[in-house]
N, C-alpha and C positions, 0 to 999 in steps of 0.2 A: 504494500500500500504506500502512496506520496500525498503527500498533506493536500496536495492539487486535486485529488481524488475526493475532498469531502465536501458535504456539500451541507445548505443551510439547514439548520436540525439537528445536525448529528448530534448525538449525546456525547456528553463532555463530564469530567470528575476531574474535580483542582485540588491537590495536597499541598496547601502552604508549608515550606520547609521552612522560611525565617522571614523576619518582618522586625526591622528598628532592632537588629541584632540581636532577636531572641525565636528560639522553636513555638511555632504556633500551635502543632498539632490540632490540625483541622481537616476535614474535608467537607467539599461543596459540590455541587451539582450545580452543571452551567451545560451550554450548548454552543454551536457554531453558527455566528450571523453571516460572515462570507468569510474568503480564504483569497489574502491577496497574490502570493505566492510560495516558492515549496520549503519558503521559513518562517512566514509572516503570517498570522490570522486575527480575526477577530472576533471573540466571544463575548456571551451573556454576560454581564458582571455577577459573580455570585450574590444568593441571594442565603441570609442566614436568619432564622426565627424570622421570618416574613420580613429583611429588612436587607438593601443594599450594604453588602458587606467590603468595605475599603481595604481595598488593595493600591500602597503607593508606585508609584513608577520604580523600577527595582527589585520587586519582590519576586523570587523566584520561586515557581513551581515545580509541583511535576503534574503533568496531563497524562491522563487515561481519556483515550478515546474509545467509542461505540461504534466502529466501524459495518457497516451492513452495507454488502453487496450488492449490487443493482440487478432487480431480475432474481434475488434470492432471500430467502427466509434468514439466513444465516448470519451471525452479527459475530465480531471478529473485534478482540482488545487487544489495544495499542500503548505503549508507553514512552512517553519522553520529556526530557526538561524541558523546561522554559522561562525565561522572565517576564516582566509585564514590562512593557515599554509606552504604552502610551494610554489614557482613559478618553473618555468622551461619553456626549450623550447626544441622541438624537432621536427627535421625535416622542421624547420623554423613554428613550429604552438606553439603560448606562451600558456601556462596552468597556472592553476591554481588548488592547490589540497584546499580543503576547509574539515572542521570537523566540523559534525552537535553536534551540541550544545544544542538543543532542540526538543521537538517531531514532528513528524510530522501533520499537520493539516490538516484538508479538508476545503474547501471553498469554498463556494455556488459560482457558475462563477457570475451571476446577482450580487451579494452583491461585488465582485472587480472590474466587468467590467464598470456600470453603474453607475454614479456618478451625485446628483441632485446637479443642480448649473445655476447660470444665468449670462454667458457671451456675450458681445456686439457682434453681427455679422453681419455681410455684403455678401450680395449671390447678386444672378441673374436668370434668365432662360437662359437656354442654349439649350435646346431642349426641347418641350413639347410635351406630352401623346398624341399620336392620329398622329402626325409628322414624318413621313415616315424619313424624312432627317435625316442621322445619326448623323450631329450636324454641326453646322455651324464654321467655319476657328477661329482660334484664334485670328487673327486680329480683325473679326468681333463682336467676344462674347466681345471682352474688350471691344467695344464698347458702349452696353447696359450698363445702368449708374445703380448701386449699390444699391440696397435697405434695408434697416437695419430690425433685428428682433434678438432673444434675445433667449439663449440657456434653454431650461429646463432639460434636463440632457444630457450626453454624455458618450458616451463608446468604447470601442476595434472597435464596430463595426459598428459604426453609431451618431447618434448626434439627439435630439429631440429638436423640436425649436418652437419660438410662433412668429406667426406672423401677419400682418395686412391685407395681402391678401391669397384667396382660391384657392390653386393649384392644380391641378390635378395629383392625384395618377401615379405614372410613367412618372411625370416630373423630366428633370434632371437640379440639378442647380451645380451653383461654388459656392464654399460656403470659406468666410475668419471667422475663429476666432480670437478673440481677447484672449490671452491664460494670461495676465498680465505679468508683467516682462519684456516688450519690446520683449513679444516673440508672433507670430501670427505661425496661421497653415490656410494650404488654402488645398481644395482635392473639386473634382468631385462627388456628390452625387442625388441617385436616389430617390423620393418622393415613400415610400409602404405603409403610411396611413395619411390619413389628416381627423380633426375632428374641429367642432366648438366647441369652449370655451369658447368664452368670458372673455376670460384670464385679461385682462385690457381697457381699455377706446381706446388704440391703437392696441391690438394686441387682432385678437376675434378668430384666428384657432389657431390651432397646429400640427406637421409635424412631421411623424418620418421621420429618412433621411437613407438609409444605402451607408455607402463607395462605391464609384464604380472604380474614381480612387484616388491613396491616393499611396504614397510611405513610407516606413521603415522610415525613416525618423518623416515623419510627423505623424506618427503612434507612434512613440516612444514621441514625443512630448506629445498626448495625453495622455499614458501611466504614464509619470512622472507626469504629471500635479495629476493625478487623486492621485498617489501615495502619489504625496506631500499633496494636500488636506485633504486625508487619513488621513497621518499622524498627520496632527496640529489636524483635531480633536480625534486624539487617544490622545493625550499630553493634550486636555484640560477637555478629559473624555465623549466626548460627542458620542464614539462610540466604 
């Protein structure tokens, strides 16, 4: 792929590396407004908690792009530096032009989506497999008291988890993570495979879960999480 190749829309991911001399640890979700040529572009301004997030001229990134072939279903991630060289605004929509700095890369989706780790979690059932009823009131689901079980990895799209009890394939639960930092994420997820483990003395299955309902929001939370993780072990060489 050549930067010439992308066109307005593309999905775009910004990981602020430093800013006024210090690590930000952030990522943002922005897109491609045009492509002036095969080092030069210019993007969304991010946008963070619903608000134009400043980036001064200087700041360097790293872009992940969303590459989707023309004529194809299939979307194709890309990695590379860059700094921000110039801002503007027009028509009341802020840009950002940025210059690539380094080559471009390709990236396995699997090796940035899916992240192994083990965070504290708290679900429930909300509707079970074989349950006609589309799902019971919100009043009522708060109701059902909380059961803990423990992440084994998570990703873009879903979340794999171990737990003490056997649930049935095309159960839906509520699921809270515990994300550290005083930060939790909570979203709606459907059960597509459940196997026995025997993972620990308390937890003998394991669940993959995929998104069902989830907002931008909590999705980005995911996304940084996994990013920052990324990163400490890139700084201690471990990946």
């Amino acid at each position: 792929m050549k930067l010439t190749d992308l066109i307005a829309g593309t999905k775009l991911q910004l990981e602020v590396l430093e800013q006024n001399g210090k690590d930000v640890n952030n990522v943002f979700v922005s897109e491609v407004e045009w492509v002036e040529d095969d080092k030069n572009l210019v993007i969304a301004a991010p946008i963070y908690e619903g608000n134009i997030y400043p980036l001064p001229i200087g700041t360097r990134i790293n872009l992940y792009i969303f590459f989707k072939k023309r004529h194809s279903d299939i979307t194709e991630l890309y990695a590379c530096g860059a700094i921000v060289v110039e801002r503007d605004s027009k028509q009341k929509i802020a840009t950002l032009k940025v210059k690539i700095t380094g080559e471009l890369i390709k990236i396995q989706r699997r090796q940035y989506f899916r992240f192994d780790c083990t965070l504290p979690v708290k679900y429930r059932i909300v509707n079970e497999e074989g349950n006609n009823d589309p799902g019971m009131g919100e009043t009522e689901a708060k109701a059902i008291p909380l059961k803990d079980a423990v992440t084994r990895d998570i990703s873009g799209g879903g979340v794999c988890i171990a737990l003490e009890e056997n649930v049935e394939k095309g159960t839906v639960l509520e699921l809270y993570i515990d994300l550290g930092k005083e930060e939790n994420m909570n979203f709606i997820g459907k059960v597509v495979r459940v196997e026995r483990k025997d993972i620990s003395e308390i937890y003998k299955y394991e669940a993959g879960i995929a998104f069902e309902a989830i907002d931008d929001k909590e999705r980005e939370k995911i996304i940084r999480f996994i990013f920052d993780e990324q990163r400490k072990l890139r700084k201690k060489g471990l990946i």
